[in-house]
C-alpha positions as CSV (number, residue, x, y, z in Angstrom):
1,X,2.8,-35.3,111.4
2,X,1.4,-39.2,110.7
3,X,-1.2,-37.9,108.8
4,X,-2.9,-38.4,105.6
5,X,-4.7,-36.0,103.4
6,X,-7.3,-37.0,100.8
7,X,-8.7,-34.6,98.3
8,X,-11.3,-35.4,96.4
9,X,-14.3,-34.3,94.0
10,X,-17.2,-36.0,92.5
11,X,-20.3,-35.1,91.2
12,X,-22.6,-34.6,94.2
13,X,-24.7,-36.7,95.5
14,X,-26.2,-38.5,98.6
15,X,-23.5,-40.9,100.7
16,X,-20.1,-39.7,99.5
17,X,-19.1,-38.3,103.2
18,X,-20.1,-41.3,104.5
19,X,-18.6,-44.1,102.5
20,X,-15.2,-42.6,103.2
21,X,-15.7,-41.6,106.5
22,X,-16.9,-45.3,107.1
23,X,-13.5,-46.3,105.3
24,X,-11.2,-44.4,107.7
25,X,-13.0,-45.4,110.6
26,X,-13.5,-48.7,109.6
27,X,-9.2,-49.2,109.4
28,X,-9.1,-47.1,112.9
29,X,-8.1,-44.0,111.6
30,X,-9.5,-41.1,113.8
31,X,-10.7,-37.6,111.7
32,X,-9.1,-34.8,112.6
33,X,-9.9,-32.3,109.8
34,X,-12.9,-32.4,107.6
35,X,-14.0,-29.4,105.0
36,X,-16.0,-29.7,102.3
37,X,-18.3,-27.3,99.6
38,X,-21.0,-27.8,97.4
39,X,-21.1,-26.3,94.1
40,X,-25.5,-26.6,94.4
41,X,-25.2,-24.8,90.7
42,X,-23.1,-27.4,89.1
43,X,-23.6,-30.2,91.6
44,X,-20.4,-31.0,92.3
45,X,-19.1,-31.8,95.6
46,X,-15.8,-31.2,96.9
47,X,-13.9,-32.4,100.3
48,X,-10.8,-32.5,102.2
49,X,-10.2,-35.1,105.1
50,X,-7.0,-35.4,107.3
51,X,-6.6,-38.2,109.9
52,X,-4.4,-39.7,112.0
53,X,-2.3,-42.9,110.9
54,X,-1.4,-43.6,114.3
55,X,-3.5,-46.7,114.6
56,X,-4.3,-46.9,111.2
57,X,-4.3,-50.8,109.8
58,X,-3.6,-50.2,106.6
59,X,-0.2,-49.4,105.3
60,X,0.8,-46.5,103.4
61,X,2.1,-48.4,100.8
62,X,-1.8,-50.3,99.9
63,X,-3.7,-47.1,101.0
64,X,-4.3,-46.1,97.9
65,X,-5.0,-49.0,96.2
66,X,-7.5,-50.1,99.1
67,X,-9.1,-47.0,98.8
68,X,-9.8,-46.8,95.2
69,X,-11.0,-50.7,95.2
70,X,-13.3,-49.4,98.4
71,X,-14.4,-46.6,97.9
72,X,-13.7,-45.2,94.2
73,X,-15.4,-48.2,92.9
74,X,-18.3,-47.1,94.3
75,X,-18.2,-43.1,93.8
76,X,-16.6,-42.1,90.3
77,X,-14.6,-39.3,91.6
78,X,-11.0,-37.3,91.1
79,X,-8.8,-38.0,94.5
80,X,-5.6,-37.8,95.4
81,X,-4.0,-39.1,99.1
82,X,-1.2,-37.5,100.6
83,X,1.0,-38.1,103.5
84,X,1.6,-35.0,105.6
85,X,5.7,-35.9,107.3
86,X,7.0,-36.5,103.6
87,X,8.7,-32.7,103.1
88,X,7.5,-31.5,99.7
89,X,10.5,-30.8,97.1
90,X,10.3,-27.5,95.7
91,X,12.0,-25.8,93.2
92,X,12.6,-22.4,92.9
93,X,13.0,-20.2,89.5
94,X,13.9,-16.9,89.7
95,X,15.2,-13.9,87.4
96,X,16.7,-10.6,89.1
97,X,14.5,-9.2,91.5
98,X,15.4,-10.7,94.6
99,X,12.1,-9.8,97.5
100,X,10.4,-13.5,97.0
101,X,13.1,-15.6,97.1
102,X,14.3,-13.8,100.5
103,X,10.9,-14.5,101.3
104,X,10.8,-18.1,100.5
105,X,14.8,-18.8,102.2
106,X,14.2,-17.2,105.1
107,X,10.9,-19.0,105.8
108,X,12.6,-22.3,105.0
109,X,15.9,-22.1,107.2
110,X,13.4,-21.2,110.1
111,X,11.8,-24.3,109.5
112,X,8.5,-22.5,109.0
113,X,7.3,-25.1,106.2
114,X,8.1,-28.5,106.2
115,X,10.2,-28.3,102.8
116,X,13.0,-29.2,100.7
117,X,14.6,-26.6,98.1
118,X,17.2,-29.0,96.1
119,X,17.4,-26.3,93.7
120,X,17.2,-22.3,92.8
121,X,17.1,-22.2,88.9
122,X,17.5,-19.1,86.8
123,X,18.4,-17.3,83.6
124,X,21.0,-15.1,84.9
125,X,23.3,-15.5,87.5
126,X,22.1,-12.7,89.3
127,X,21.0,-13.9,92.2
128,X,23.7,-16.6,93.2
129,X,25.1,-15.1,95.8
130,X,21.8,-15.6,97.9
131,X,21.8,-18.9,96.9
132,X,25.4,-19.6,98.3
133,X,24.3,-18.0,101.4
134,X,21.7,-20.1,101.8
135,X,23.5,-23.1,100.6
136,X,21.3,-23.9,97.8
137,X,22.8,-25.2,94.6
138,X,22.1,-22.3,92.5
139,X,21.5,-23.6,88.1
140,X,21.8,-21.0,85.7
141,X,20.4,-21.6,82.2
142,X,20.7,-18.8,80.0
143,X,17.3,-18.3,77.0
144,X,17.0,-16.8,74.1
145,X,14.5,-17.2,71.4
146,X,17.1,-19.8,69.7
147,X,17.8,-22.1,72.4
148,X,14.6,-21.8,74.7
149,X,13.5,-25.3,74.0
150,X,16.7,-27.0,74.8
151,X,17.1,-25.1,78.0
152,X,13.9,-25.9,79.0
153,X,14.3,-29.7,78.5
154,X,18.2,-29.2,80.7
155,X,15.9,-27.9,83.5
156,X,13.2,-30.4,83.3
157,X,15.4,-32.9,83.6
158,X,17.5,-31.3,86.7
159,X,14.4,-31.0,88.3
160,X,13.3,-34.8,87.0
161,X,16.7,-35.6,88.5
162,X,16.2,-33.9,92.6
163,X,12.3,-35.3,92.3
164,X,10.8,-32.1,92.7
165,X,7.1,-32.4,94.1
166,X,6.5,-28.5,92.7
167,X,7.8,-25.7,91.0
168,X,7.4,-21.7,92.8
169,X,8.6,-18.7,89.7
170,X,9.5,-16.4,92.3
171,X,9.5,-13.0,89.8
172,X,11.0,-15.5,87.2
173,X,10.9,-13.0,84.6
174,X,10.3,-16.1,81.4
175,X,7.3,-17.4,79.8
176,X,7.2,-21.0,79.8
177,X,6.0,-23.4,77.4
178,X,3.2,-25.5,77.1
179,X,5.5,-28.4,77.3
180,X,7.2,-27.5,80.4
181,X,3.7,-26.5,82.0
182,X,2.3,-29.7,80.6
183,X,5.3,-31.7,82.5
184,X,3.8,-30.1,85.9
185,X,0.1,-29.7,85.4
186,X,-1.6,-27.6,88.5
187,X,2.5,-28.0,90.3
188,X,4.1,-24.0,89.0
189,X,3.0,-21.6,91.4
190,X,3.3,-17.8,90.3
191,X,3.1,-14.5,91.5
192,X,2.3,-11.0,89.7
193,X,1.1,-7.4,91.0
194,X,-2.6,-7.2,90.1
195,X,-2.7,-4.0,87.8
196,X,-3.1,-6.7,85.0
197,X,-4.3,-6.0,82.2
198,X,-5.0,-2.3,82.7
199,X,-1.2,-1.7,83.4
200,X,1.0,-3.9,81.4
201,X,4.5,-3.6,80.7
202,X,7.9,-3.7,82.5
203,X,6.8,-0.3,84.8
204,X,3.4,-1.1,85.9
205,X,3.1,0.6,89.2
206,X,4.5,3.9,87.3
207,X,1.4,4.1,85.1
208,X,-0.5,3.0,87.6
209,X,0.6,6.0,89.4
210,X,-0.4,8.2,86.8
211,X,-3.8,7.0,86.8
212,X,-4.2,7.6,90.5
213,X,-5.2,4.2,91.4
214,X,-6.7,4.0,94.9
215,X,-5.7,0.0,95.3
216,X,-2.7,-1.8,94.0
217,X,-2.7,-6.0,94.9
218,X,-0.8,-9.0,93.7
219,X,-2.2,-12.5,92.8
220,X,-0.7,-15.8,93.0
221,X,-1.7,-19.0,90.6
222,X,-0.9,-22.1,89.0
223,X,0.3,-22.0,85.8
224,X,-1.5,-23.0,82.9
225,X,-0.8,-22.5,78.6
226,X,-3.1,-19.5,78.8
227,X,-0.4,-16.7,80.1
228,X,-1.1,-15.4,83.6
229,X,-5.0,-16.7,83.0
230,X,-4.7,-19.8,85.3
231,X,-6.5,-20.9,88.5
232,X,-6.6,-18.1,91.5
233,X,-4.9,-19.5,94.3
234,X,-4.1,-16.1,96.6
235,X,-4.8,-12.6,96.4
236,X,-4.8,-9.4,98.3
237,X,-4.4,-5.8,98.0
238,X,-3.2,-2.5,99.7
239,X,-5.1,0.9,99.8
240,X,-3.1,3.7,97.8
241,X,-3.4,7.6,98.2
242,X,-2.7,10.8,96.5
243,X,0.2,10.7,99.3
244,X,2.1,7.9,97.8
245,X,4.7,7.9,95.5
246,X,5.8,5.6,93.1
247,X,8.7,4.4,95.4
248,X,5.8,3.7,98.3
249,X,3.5,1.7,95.5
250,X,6.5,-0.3,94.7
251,X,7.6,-1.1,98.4
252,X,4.2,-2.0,99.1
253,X,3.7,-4.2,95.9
254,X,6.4,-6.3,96.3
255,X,5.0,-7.0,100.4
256,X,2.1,-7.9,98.7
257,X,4.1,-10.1,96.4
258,X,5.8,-11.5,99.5
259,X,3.1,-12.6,101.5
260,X,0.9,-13.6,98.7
261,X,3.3,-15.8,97.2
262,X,4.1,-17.2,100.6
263,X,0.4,-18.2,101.3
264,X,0.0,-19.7,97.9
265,X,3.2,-22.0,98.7
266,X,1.5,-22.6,102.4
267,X,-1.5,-23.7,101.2
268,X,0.2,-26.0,98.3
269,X,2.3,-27.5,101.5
270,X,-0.5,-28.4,103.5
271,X,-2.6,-30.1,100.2
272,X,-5.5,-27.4,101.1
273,X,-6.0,-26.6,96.9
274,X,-8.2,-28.4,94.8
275,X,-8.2,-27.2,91.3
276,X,-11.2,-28.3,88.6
277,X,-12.0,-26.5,85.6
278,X,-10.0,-22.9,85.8
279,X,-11.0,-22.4,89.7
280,X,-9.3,-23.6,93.0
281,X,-11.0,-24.7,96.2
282,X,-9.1,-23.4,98.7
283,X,-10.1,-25.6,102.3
284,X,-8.9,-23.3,105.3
């Protein structure tokens, strides 16, 4: 786990891999994951690099500003460097439906993903007791159309106060507002079913059923001010038939939910998402 993570993109152009391969191998850090894409129709250039700090010669604390006078100053770019054994702090928000945040707990206590969960935040109280079995401090702040704004600025600064890396709305059932959003910019992961927009409304698989769909799926993304509209992270679907009932296209959308949530999380965890314009890069 003494590893760091760059992610970076630049308009493309000859010399880019190389100047900062040349910088890691220049301070004796050895590559041990490289990925990187070409937009040819924009040309754009994007990258992820992970190497070992083991002999590295340059401390953590001057990396980044040794980089940036190194290598930045030569190639106008977006980058960011991350360090791979600091546990990411992650809050959860949740409502009443309770499948995700099992989900999320149970891959956490199993030490599956290198996290922290300081927090479960919520507007009921609903879900508490999971919380307490888990040993999670469990927030409750009620909203209404009245009090929205305060309540968002107690949670912002709960989560200001436990240094929360990101935020996961597992099924949290509020919108939020730009200025929350604008507080964690490409850091609120969310999950929905896919029958959007053709099936909106509080009982989506039911008319969805009634339509006879032949696929049901579920899609995860950051969130942005443009409601369920921001940059794809994770998606994937199920095959339905004239066999299936409501209950069976419910059980099987919230799997989807499940696992597609999960990824998103995994992928935010290992710093494999780069996000420009409304798109992700997603590095495997």
């Amino acid at each position: 786990m003494n590893h760091a993570v760059l992610l970076m993109h630049s308009a493309d152009k000859q010399g880019v891999v190389l100047e900062i391969s040349k910088f890691i191998a220049e301070h004796k850090g050895n590559i041990i994951e490289l990925d990187q894409y070409t937009d040819t129709e924009n040309k754009h250039f994007f990258m992820r690099v992970k190497w070992d700090l083991a002999d590295f010669t340059i401390d953590r604390a001057e990396l980044s500003s040794q980089f940036e006078a190194k290598v930045v100053a030569q190639i106008d770019m977006y980058w960011k460097i991350y360090f791979c054994d600091k546990p990411k702090r992650v809050a959860l928000f949740v409502t009443k439906l309770s499948h995700c945040l099992y989900d999320i707990l149970q891959r956490y206590q199993s030490n599956e993903w290198s996290i922290e969960i300081p927090c479960i935040i919520s507007n009921h109280d609903t879900l508490r007791y999971i919380a307490e079995q888990f040993g999670i401090p469990y927030y409750v702040f009620p909203i209404t159309k009245e009090n929205k704004i305060a309540q968002e600025a107690n949670e912002l600064e709960l989560l200001k106060k436990h240094n929360i890396d990101f935020c996961v709305l597992a099924r949290y059932m509020q919108v939020l507002t730009d200025d929350f959003i604008a507080h964690y910019p490409s850091r609120i992961i969310n999950i929905h079913h896919s029958s959007l927009p053709a099936f909106p409304g509080a009982k989506p698989y039911h008319s969805a059923f009634k339509r006879g769909v032949k696929i049901i799926g579920a899609t995860s993304h950051y969130v942005t001010a443009d409601l369920d509209e921001g940059p794809i992270i994770a998606q994937d679907v199920t095959k339905i038939t004239h066999t299936d009932s409501i209950s069976d296209l419910i059980r099987k959308g919230k799997d989807l939910e499940k696992t597609v949530l999960s990824q998103a999380i995994w992928l935010k965890i290992e710093h494999k998402i780069l996000t420009y314009k409304n798109k992700t890069i997603v590095f495997r």
